[in-house]
C-alpha positions in Angstrom: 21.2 1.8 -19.8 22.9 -0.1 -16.8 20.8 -1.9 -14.6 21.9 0.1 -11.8 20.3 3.9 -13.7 17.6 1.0 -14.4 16.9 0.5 -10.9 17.3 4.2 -9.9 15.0 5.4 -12.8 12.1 3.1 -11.5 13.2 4.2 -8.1 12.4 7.6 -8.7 9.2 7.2 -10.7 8.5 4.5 -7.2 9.3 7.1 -4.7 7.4 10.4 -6.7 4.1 8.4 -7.0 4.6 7.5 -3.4 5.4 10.6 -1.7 2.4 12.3 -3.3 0.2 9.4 -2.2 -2.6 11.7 -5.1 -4.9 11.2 -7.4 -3.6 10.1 -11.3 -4.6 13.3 -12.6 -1.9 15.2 -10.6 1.6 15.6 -11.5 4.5 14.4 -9.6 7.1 16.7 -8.4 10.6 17.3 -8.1 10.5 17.6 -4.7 9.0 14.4 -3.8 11.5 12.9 -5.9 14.7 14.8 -4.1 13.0 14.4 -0.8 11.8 10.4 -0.6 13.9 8.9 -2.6 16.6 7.8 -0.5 13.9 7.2 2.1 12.4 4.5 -0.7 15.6 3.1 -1.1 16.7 2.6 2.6 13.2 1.6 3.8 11.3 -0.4 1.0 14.0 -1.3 -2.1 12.6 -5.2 -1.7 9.5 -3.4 -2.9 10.6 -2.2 -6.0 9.8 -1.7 -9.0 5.9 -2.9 -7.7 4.8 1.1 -7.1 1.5 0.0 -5.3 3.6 -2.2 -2.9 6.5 0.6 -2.9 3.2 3.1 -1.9 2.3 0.8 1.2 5.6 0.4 2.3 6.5 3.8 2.2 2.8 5.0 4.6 3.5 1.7 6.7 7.2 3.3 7.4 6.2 6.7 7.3 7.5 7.0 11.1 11.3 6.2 9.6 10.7 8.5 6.4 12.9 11.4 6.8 11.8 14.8 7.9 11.6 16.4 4.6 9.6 13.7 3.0 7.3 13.7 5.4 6.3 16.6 4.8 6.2 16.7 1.6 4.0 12.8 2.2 1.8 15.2 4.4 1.6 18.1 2.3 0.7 15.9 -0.4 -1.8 13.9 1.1 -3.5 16.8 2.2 -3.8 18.5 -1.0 -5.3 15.1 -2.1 -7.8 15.2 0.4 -8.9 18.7 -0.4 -9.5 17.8 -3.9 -11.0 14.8 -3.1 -13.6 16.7 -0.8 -13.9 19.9 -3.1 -14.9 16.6 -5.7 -17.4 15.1 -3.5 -19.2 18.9 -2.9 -20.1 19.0 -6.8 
């Protein structure tokens, strides 16, 4: 593998866990992936491969983030939030 699918591959896994900004339990999907990573790249690539670092750059630049992965972020983080209260209730 050359460093540069190196890079890209922990680039995507980066951006996925990002963009979902949910629990471990969840799975990431293919949309985050498509829809942040170029965002990731562009806006916090010093960051990487640190996810947790990636993670804050990406909701401290979520005003730059492109339209479709912000709403995927938002979509995501709701979703999170849901479970998260739906957790709490039991």
């Amino acid at each position: 593998m050359t460093r540069t699918q190196t890079i890209a591959s922990l680039l995507a896994v980066a951006t996925t866990a990002i963009a979902l900004q949910t629990s471990p339990g969840l799975a990431f999907s293919s949309e985050a992936q498509q829809m942040c990573t170029g965002d990731a790249m562009r806006l916090c690539s010093s960051e990487i491969p640190d996810i947790p670092r990636v993670r804050a750059c990406m909701v401290r630049n979520k005003a730059q983030v492109s339209p479709g992965c912000r709403a995927v972020m938002d979509r995501e983080a709701a979703t999170s939030a849901s479970h998260k209260r739906e957790a709490a209730a039991q």
